[in-house]
Backbone bond lengths (Angstrom), bond angles and torsions (degrees), N, CA, C in turn:
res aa  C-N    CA-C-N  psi(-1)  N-CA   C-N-CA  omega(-1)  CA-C   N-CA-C  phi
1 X - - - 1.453 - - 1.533 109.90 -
2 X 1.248 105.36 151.96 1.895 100.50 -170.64 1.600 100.59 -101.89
3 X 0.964 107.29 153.32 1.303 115.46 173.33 1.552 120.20 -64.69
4 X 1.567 110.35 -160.09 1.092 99.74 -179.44 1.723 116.85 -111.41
5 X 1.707 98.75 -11.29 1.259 102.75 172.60 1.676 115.89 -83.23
6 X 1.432 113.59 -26.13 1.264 109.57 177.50 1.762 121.66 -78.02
7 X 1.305 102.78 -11.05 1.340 122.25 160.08 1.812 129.03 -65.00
8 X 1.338 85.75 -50.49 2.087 113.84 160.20 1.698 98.60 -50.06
9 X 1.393 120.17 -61.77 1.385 126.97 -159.45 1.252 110.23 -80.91
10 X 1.447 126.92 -27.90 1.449 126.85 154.45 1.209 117.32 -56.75
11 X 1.120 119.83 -55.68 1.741 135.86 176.02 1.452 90.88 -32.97
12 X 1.703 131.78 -85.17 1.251 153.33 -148.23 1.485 99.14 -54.45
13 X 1.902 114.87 -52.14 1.040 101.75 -169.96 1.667 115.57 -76.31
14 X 1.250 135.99 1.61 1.236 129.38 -153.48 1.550 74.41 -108.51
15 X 1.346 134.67 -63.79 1.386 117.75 -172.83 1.465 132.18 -54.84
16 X 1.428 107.85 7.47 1.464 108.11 -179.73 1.780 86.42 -109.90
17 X 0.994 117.18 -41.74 1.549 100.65 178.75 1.809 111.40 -61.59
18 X 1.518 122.57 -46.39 1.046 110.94 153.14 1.492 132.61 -32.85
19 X 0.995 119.76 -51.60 1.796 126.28 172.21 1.662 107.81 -68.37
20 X 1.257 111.23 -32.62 1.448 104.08 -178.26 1.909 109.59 -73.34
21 X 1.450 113.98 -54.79 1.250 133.49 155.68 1.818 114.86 -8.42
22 X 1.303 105.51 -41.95 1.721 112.49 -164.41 1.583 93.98 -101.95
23 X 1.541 115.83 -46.67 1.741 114.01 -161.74 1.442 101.24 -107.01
24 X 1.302 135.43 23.33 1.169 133.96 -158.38 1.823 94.79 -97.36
25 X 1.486 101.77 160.64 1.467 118.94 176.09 1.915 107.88 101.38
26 X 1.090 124.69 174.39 1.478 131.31 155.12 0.778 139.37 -16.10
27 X 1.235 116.12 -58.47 1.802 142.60 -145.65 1.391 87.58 -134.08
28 X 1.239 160.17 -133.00 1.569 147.17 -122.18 1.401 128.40 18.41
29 X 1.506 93.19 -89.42 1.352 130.82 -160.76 2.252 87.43 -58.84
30 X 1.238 108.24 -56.71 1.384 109.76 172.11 1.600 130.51 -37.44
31 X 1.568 95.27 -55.73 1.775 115.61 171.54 1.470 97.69 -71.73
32 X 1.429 146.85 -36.75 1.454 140.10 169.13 1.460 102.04 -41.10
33 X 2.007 119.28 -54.89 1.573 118.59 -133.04 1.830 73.02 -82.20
34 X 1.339 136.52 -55.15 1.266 118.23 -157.73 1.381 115.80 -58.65
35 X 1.228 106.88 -26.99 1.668 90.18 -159.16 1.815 96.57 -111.34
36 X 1.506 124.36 21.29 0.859 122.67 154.41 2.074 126.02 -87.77
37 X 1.744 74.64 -31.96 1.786 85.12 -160.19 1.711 85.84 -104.63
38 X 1.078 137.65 24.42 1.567 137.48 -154.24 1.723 93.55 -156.51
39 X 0.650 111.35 -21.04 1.871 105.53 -155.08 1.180 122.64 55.56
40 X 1.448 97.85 -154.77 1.752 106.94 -159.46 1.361 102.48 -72.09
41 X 1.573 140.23 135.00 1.803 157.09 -151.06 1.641 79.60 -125.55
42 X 1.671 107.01 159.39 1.125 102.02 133.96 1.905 120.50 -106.17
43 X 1.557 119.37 -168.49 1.073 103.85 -171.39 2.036 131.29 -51.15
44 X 1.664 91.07 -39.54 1.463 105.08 -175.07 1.971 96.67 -69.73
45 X 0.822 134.25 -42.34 1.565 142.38 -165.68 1.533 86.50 -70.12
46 X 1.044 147.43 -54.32 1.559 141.43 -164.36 1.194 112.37 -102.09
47 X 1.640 123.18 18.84 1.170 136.39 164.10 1.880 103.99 -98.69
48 X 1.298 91.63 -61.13 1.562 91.81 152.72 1.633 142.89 -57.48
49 X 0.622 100.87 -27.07 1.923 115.83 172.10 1.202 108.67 -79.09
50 X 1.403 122.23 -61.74 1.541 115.40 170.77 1.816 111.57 -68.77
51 X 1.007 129.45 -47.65 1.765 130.45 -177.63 1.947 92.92 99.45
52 X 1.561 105.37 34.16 1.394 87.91 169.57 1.622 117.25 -106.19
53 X 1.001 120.01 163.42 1.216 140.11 -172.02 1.940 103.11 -64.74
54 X 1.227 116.78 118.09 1.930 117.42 -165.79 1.796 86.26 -60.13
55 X 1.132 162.74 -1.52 1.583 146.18 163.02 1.503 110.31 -74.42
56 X 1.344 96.69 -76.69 1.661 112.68 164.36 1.239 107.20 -37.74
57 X 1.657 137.08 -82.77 1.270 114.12 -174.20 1.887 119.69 -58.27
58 X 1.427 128.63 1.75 1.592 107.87 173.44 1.335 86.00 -85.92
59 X 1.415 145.60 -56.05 1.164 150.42 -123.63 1.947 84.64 -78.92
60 X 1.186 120.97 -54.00 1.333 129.25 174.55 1.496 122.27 -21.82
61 X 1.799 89.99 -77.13 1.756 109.52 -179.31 1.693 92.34 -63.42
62 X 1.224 124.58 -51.74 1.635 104.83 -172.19 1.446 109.21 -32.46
63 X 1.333 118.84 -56.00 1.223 111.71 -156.32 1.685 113.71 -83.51
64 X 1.420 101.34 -7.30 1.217 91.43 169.59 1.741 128.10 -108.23
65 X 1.748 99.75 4.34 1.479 113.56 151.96 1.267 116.18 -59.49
66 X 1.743 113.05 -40.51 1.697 119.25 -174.70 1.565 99.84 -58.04
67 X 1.201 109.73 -60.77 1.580 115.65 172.03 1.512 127.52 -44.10
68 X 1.178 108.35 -7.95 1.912 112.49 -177.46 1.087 94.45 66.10
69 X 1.282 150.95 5.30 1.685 130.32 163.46 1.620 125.73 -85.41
70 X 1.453 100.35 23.68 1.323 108.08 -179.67 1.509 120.55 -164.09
71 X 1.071 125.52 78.92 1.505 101.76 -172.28 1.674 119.99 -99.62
72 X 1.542 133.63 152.32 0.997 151.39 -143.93 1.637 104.20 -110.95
73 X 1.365 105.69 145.59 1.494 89.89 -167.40 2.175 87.31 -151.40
74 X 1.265 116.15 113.35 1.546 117.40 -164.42 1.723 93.40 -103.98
75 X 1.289 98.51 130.55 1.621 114.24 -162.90 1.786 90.36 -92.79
76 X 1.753 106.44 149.17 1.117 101.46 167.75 1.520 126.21 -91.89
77 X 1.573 110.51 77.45 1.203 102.12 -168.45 1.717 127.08 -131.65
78 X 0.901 137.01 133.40 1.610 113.42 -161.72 1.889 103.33 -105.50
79 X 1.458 99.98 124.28 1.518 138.62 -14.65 1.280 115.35 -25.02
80 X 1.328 108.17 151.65 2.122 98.54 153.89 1.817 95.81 -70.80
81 X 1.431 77.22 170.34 1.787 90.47 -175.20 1.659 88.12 -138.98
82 X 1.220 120.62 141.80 1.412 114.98 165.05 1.996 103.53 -138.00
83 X 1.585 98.41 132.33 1.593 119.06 -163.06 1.552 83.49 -108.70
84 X 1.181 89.35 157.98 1.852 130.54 -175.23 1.207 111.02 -120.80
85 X 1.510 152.56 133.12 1.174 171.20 45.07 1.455 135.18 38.74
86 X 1.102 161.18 150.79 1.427 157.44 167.01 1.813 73.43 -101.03
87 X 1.125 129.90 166.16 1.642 134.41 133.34 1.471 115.78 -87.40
88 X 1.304 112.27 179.37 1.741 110.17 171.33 1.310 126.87 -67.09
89 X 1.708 89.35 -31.86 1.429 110.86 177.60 1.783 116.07 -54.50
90 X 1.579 102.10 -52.83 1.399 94.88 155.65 1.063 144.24 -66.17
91 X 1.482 112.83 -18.65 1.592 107.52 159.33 1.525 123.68 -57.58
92 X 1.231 99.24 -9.52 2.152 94.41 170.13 1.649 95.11 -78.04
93 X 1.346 127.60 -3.48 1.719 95.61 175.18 1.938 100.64 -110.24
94 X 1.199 104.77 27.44 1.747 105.26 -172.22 2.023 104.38 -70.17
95 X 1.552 105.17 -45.25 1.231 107.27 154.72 1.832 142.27 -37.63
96 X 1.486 90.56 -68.88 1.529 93.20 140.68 1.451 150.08 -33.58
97 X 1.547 108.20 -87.02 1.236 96.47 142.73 1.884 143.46 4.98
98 X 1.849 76.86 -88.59 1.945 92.66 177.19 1.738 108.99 -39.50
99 X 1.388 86.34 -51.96 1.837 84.14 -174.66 1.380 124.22 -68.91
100 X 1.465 121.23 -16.16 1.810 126.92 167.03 1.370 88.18 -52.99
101 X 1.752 117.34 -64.89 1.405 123.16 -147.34 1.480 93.59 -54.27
102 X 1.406 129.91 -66.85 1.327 127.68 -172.51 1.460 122.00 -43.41
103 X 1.446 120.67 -46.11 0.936 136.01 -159.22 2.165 83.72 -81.37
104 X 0.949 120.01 -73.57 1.761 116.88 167.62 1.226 125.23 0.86
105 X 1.761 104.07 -55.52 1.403 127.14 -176.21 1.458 129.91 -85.83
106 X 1.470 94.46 -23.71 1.511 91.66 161.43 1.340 103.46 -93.45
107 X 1.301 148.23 -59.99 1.938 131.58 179.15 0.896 94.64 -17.72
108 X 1.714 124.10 -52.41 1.759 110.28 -140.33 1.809 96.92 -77.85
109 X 0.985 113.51 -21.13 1.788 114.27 -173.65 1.706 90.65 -77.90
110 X 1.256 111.79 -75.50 1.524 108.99 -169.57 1.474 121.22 -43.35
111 X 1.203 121.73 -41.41 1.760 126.89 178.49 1.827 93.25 -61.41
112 X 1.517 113.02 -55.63 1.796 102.44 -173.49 1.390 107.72 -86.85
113 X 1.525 124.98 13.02 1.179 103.43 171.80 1.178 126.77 107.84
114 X 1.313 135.25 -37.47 1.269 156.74 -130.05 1.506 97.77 -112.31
């Protein structure tokens, strides 16, 4: 029978694979920081901001529309134009986030020194 701490530590580890599962890969966590700390982009502007490739980034936001951390909103305009969103829902990872960024910025000083 397992205890109760190894039960705690199962718990912990399955929810970080859960969290990894949704923001996982390259590009996520990146397309999260702009259009959280940036607001709503449209597609070409958050193709530029991130430097991703327009396949890779639809294939991206798709999956993170599936996720509710992004929702899509197609303007009636000719061209069409279609804008991107953080949701609220993603604002529960704005914390997060902030702290990669922080945590980013100091490695990047300590590894060069600075």
């Amino acid at each position: 029978m397992k205890d109760q701490s190894e039960v705690a530590c199962q718990q912990v580890h399955a929810a970080i694979q859960d969290t990894l599962y949704v923001v996982n890969g390259k590009w996520k966590l990146l397309i999260l920081s702009i259009l959280i700390n940036e607001g709503t982009k449209r597609f070409g502007e958050l193709a530029r901001a991130s430097g991703m490739s327009p396949r890779i980034l639809s294939k991206e936001l798709h999956e993170l529309e599936l996720n509710q951390l992004v929702s899509r909103h197609v303007c009636p305009t000719k061209p069409v134009t279609v804008e991107y969103t953080s949701t609220p829902y993603a604002g529960t990872l704005k914390e997060v986030i902030d702290a990669m960024i922080r945590w980013g910025q100091n490695h990047k000083r300590k590894i060069v020194g600075r």
